[in-house]
N, C-alpha and C positions, 0 to 999 in steps of 0.2 A: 208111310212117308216120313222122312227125315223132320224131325222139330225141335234140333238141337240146341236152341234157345232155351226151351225148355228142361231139356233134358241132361245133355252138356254143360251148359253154358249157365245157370243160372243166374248167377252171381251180376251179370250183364244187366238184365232184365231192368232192374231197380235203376239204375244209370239209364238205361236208353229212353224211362218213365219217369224220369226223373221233376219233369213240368207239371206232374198229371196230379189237379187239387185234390187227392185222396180224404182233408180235412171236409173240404164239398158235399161230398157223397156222404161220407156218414152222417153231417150236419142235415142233410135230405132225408137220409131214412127216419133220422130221431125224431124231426119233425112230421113226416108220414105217422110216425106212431104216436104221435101225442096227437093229431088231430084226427083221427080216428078212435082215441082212449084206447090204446090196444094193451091189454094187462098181460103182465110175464115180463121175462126176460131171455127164454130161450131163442138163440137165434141162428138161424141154420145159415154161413154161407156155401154158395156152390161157386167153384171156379176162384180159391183165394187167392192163388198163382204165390209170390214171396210174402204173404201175411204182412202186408201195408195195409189194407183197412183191416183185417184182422185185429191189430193189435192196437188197432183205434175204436174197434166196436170194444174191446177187450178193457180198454180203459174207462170206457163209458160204462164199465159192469155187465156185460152183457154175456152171461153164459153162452158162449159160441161153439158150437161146433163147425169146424169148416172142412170140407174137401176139397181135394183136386186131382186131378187125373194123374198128373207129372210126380213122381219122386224127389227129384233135383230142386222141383220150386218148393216141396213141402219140406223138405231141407233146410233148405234157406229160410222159410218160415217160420218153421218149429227154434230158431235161435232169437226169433223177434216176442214170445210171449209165449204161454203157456196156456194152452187152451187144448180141447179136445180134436186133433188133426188127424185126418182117415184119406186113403188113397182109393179113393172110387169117384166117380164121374155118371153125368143121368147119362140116357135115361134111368140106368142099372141102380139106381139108390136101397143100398142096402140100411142105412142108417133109421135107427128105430126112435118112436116116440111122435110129439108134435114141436111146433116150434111156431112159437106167435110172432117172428118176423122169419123169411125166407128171403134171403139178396142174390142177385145175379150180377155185379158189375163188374162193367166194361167190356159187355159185349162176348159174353158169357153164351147166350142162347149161338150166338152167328158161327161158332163153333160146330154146331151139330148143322144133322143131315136136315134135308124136307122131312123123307118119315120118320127121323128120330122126336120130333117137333113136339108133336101130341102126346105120345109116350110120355116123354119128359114131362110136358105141363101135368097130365093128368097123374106123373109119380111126386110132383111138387104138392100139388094138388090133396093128396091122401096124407101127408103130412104137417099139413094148416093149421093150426088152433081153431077153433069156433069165430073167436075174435081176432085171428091172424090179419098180417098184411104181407102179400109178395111184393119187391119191388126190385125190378131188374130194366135193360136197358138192350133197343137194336141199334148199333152200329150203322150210320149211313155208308156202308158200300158202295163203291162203282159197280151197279150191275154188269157193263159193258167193258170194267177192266181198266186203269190207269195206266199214266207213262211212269217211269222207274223217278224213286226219289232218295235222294242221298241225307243223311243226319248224321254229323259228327257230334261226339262228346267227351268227355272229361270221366274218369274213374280217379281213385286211389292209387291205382298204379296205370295211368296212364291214358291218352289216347284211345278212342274206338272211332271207327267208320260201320256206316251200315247200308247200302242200298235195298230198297224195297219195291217190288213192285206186285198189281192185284189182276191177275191174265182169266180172263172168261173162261172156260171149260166148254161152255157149247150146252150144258144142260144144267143152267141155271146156278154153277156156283160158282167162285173164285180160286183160283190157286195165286195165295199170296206168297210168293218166292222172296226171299229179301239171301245177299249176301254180308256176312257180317266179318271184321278187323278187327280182332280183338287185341287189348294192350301188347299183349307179348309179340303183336306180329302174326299171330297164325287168323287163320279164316275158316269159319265155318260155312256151308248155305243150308237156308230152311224152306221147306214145301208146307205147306198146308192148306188144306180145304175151309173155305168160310160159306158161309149162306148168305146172301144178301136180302132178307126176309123183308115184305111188305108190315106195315103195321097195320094194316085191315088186317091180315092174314094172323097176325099175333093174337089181336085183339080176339078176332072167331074163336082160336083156340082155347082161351083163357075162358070164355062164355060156356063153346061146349064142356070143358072143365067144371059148369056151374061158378063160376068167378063171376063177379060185377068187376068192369074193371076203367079205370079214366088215365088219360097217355096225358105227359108234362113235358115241354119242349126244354129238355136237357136239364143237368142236374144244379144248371146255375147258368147264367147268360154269358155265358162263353161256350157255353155246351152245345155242340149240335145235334145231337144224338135223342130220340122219343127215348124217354123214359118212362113203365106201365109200372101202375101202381093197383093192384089186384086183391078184392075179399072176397066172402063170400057171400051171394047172393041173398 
């Protein structure tokens, strides 16, 4: 499926996210590991898209390693800070070692399939610290699919339009189409599959994992989104 946002287009990304309290999330995770005492600093993120909290966990000293699927967003992120950046995606995690914190944000997990799901948890899972903390986030979804929604904004060089919309599949996923204006006048459009996962269903996962794990109602009170926060049993 075409995900030219990603792939193309990166440079957009950061513009069209432009609202999104990135300073929120990390101020979330810091505080997950200090009330926990979680000791280290190694910190694995998965899905860093253009390295904005990257290069905030980066600052806060945090040995990070981070991945992402896309090329074009580690691109763009590999010029925000210097840290250890790998092009791979779960469940397949190649990357070696432990890591006393593991982040998933912004809907990071709704990416993948149903059976990619457990895979994925249980390949997080294998590289925990003892004293680790996962803490990643589900996306509320329209199970049933939305109407099309438009967002204009502002770059450096100019104007963007974007319409978006999330159309049901018929077995349980999303195809989130959006078509995008970019400054210069050209247009791209993007397909992609999402999960719209229950947080029961998370939650099981993270258990059979052997995880203890307790859900936070967003990363801050504007947030709508369950946020799990996951150790080990």
């Amino acid at each position: 499926m075409p995900e030219r946002l990603y792939t193309d287009h990166p440079e957009l990304y950061d513009a069209i996210q432009s609202e999104w309290d990135y300073d929120r999330d990390v101020s979330f995770v810091e505080d997950v590991l200090d009330r926990f005492d979680a000791e280290g600093d190694r910190l694995l993120e998965i899905g860093c898209g253009t390295g904005e909290h990257t290069r905030r966990f980066a600052a806060e000293d945090f040995d990070v390693t981070a991945i992402d699927k896309y090329d074009g967003m580690l691109a763009v992120a590999r010029e925000k800070c210097e840290v250890d950046f790998r092009n791979e995606a779960l469940p397949d995690l190649t990357v070696d070692g432990e890591f006393d914190a593991i982040v998933m944000i912004r809907g990071v997990v709704n990416h993948l399939s149903p059976d990619e799901f457990q895979p994925a948890i249980d390949a997080i899972e294998t590289r925990l610290a003892s004293n680790g903390v996962v803490v990643f986030d589900n996306s509320p979804l329209p199970p049933d699919g939305n109407h099309p929604a438009l967002a204009v904004g502002t770059t450096d060089e100019g104007d963007f339009a974007r319409i978006s919309q999330h159309v049901a599949t018929g077995d349980g996923r999303l195809d989130w189409r959006s078509m995008t204006v970019t400054p210069e006048g050209e247009f791209f459009v993007d397909s992609r599959l999402m999960t719209p996962f229950e947080d029961a269903t998370i939650a099981a996962s993270l258990r059979e994992a052997g995880l203890a794990v307790e859900t936070v109602d967003g990363y801050g009170p504007d947030d709508d989104r369950t946020v799990f926060v996951a150790r080990r049993s």
